[in-house]
N, C-alpha and C positions, 0 to 999 in steps of 0.2 A: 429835610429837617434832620437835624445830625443827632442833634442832641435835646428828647420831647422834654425835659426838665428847665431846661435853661428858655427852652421855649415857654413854657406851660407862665416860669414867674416873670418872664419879658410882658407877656401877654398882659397879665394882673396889673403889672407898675405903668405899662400904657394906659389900660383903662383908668386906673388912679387918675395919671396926668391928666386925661382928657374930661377929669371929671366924672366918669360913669361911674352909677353905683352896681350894677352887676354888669358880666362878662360871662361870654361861650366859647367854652374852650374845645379842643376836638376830645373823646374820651379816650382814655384807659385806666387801666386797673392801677397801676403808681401812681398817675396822679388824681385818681381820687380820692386815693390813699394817705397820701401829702394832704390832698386839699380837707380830708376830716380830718388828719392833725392838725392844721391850723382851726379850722371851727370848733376843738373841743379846745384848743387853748386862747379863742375867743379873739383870733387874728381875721376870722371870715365870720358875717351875720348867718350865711345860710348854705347849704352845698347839695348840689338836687341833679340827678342822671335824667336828661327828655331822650328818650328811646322811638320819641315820634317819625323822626324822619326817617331817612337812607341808612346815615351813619348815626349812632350814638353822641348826644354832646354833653358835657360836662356845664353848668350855668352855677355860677356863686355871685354871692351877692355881699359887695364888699363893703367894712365900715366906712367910716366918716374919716376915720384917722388916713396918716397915710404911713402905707409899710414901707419898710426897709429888708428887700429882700436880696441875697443875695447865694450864689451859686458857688460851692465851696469843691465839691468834687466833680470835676469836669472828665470828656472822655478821654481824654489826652492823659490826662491824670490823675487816675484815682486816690483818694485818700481815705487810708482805711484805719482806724485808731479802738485804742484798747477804754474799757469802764474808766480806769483811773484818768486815762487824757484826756475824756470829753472835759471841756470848760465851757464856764458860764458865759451865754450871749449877751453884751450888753447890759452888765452886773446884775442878770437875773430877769431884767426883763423884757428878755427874746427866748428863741427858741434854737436849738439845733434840729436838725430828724437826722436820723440816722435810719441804716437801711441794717437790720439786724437779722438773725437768724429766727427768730420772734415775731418779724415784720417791721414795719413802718412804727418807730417811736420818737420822743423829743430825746433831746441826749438828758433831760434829766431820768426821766425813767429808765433809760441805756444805765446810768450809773448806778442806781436804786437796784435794780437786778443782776449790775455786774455783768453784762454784755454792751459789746465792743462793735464795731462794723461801720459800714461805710458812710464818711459824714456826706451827706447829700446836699443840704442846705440851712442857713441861718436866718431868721426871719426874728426880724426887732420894730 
């Protein structure tokens, strides 16, 4: 696994496709990070850490709709952008996250406090 991000939202848009309403992903600390920015901007119903097994897993439980996610800063290529360049997802109703010195926020709040850093992903 090169890159657990591009992994983490393949995983979600599979489970979409196949029709499931929740997915277990393997854990870490970015992407549960990622995965409560989407659940406080109401892109995921539920996001819950099972520490029962071996390894830790990540289980969300996705809406009804279907997302549009997509993978904006890859390892090849980082994209790293200032407050004023973040732009609106999807005329407002998606999200960017960016990866800030602050932590893990949408690029609207990136803008709102004037911190810039790396665009991770878009989700519409």
């Amino acid at each position: 696994m090169v890159d657990p991000i591009a992994d983490f939202l393949t995983q979600i848009r599979n489970a979409q496709m196949a029709g499931s309403c929740d997915v277990s992903i393997p854990y870490s600390k970015l992407k549960e990070e990622i995965a409560k920015v989407m659940k406080k901007n109401d892109f995921l119903n539920n996001v819950t850490v099972d520490k029962s097994g071996k390894f830790p897993v990540l289980k969300l439980e996705l809406p009804k709709k279907t997302l549009n996610l997509k993978r904006v800063s890859k390892c090849g290529q980082r994209i790293y952008t200032t407050a004023d360049a973040l732009q609106k997802v999807c005329s407002g109703f998606g999200i960017a996250v960016v990866s800030t010195s602050q932590g893990l926020m949408t690029g609207y709040e990136a803008r709102k406090k004037h911190i810039g850093g790396e665009l991770l992903c878009e989700i519409s």
